[in-house]
Residue frames as a rotation matrix with the C-alpha (Angstrom) as fourth column:
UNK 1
-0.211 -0.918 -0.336 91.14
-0.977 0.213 0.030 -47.97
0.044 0.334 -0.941 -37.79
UNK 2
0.643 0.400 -0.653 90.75
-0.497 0.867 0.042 -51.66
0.583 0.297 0.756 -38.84
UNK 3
0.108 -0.353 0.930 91.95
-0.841 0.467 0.274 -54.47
-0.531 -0.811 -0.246 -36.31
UNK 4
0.501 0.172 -0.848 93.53
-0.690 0.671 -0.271 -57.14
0.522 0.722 0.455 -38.34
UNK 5
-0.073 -0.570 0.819 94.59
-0.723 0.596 0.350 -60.29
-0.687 -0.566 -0.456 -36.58
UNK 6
0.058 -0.323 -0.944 96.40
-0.754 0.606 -0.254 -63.40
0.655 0.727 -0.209 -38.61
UNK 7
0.718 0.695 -0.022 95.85
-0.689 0.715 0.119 -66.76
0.098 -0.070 0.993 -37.56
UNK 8
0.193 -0.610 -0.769 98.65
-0.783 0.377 -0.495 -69.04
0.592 0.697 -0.405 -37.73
UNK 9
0.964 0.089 0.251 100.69
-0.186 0.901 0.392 -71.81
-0.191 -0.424 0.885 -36.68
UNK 10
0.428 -0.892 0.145 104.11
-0.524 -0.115 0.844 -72.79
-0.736 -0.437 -0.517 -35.99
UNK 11
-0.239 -0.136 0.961 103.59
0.174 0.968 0.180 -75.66
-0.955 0.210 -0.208 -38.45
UNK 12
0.755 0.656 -0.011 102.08
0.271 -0.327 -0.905 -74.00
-0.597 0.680 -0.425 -41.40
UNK 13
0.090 -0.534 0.840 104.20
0.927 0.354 0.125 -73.45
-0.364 0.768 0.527 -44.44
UNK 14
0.180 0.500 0.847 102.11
0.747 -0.630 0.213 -70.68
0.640 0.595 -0.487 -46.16
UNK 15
0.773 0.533 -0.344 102.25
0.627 -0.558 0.544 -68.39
0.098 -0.636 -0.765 -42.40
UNK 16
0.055 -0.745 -0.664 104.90
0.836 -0.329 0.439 -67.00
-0.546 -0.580 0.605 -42.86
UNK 17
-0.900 -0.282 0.332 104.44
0.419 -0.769 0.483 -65.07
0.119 0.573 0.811 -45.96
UNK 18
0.020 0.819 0.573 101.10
0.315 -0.549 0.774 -63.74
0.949 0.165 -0.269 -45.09
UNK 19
0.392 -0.535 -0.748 102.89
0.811 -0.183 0.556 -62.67
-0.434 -0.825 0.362 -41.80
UNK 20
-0.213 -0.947 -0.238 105.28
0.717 -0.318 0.620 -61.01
-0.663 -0.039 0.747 -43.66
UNK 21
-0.448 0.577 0.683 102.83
0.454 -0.512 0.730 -59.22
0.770 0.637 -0.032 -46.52
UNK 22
0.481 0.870 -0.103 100.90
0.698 -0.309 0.647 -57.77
0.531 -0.383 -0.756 -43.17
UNK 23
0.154 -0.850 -0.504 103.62
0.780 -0.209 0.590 -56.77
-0.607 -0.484 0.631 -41.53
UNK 24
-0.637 -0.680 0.363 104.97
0.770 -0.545 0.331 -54.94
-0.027 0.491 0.871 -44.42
UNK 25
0.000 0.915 0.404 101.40
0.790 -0.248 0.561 -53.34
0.613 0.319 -0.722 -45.07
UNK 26
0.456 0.340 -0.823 101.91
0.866 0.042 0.498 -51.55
0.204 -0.939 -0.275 -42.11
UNK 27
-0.426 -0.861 -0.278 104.50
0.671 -0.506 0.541 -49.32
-0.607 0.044 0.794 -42.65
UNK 28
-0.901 0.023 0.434 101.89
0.399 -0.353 0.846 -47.83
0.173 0.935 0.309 -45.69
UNK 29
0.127 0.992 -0.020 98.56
0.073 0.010 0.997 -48.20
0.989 -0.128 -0.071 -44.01
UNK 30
-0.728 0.196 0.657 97.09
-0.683 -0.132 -0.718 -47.28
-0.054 -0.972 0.230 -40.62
UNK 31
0.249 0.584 -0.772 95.75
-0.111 0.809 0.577 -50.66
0.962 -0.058 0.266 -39.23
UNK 32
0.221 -0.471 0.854 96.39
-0.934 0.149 0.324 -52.52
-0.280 -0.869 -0.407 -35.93
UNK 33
-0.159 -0.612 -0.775 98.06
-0.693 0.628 -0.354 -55.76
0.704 0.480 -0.524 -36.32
UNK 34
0.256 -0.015 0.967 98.16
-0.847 0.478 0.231 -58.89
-0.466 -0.878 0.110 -34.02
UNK 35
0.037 0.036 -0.999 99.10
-0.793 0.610 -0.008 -62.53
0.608 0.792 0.051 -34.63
UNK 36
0.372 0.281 0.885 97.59
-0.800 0.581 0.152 -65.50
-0.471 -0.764 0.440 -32.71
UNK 37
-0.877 -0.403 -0.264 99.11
-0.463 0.856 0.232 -68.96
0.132 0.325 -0.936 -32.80
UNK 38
0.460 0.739 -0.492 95.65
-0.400 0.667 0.629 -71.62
0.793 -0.092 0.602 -33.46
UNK 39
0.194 0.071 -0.978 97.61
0.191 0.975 0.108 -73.81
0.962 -0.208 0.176 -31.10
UNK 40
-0.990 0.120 0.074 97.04
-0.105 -0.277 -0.955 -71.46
-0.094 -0.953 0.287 -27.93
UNK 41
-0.762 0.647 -0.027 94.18
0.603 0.694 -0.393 -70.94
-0.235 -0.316 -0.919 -26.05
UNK 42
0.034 0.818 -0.574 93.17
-0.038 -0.573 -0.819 -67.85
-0.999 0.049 0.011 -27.71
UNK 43
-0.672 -0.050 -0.739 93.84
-0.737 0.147 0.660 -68.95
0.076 0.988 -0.135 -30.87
UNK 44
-0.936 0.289 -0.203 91.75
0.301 0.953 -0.029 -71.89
0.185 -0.088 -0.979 -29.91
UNK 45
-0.304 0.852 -0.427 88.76
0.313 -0.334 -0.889 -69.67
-0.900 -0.404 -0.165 -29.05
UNK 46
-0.383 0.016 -0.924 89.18
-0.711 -0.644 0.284 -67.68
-0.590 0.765 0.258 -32.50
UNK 47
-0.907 -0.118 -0.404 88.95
-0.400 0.543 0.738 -70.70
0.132 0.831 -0.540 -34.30
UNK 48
-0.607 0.794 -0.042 85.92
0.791 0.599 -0.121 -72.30
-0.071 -0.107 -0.992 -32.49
UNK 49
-0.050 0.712 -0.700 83.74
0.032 -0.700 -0.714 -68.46
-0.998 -0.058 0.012 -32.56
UNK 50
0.388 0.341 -0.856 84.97
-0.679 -0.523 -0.516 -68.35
-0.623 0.781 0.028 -36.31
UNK 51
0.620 0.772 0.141 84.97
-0.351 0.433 -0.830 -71.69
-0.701 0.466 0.540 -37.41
UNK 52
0.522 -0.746 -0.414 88.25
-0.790 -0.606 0.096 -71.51
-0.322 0.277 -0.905 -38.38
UNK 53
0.812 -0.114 0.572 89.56
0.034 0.988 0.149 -74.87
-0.583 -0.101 0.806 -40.22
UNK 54
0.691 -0.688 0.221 92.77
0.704 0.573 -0.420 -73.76
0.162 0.446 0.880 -41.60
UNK 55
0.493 -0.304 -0.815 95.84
0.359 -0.782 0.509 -71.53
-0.792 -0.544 -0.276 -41.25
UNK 56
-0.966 0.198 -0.168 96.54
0.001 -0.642 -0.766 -68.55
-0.260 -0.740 0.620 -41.88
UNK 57
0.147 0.942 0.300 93.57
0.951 -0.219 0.220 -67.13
0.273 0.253 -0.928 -41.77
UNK 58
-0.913 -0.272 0.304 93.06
0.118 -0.889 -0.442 -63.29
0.391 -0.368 0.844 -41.74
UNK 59
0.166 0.763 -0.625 90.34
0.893 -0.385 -0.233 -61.50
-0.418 -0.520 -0.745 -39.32
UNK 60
-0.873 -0.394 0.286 89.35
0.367 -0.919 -0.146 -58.27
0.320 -0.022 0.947 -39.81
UNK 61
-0.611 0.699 0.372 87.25
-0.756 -0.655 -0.009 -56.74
0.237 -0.286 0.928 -37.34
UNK 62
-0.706 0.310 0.636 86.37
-0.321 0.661 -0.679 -59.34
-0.631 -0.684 -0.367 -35.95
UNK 63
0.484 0.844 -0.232 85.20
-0.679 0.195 -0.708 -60.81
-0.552 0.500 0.667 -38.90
UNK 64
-0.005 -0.297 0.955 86.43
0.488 0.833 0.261 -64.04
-0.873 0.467 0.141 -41.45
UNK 65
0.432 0.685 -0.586 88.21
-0.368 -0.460 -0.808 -62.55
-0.823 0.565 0.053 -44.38
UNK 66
0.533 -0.292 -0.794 90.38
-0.723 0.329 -0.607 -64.70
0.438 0.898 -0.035 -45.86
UNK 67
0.696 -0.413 0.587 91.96
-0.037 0.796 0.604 -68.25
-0.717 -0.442 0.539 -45.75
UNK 68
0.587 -0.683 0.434 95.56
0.808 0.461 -0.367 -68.34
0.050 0.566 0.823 -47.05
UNK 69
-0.481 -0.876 -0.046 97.88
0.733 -0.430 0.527 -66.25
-0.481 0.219 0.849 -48.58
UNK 70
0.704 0.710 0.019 96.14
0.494 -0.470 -0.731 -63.05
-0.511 0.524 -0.682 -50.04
UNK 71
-0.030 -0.820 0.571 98.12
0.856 -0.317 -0.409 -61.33
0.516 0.476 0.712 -53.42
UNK 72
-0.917 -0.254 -0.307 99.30
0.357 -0.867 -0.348 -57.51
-0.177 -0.428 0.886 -52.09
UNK 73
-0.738 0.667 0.098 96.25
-0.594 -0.712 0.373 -55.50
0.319 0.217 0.923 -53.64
UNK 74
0.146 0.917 -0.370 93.55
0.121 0.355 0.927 -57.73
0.982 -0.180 -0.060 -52.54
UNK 75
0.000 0.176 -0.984 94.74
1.000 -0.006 -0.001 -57.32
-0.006 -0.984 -0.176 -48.75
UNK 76
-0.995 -0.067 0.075 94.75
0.062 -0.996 -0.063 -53.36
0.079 -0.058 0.995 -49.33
UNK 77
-0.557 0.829 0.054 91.38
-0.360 -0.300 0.884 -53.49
0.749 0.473 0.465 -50.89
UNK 78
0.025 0.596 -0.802 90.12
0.538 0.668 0.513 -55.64
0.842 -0.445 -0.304 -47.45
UNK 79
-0.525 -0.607 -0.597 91.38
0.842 -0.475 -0.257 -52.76
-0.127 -0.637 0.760 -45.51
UNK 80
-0.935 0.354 0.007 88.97
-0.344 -0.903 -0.257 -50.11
-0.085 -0.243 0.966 -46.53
């Protein structure tokens, strides 16, 4: 099962709707979920291991796979 974690920020414009597109995903797909704020201290680790210079950002698996807002079918398709 894929471990997706979302980046974000209290301050960010854009985080909510790629909050709210994962979220929904969920309900369709078997994933885990998580969402770190950049402006803690484990958001602050995430960002310095992966480089992270903007929000959101999505992880999966502990990997960098997107910065922003992804459309619905492109975050399915990052899921298998």
């Amino acid at each position: 099962m894929p471990k997706v974690t979302l980046v974000h920020a209290d301050w960010c414009r854009l985080c909510p709707a790629a909050s709210k597109l994962w979220k929904s995903l969920q309900s369709e797909y078997e994933f885990e979920y998580e969402e770190v704020d950049i402006d803690t201290e484990k958001g602050q680790e995430l960002a310095g291991k992966h480089s992270i210079m903007g929000v959101p950002t999505t992880i999966i698996d502990d990997e960098v796979i997107y910065v922003g807002v992804p459309e619905k079918d492109e975050a399915v398709s990052m899921l298998s």
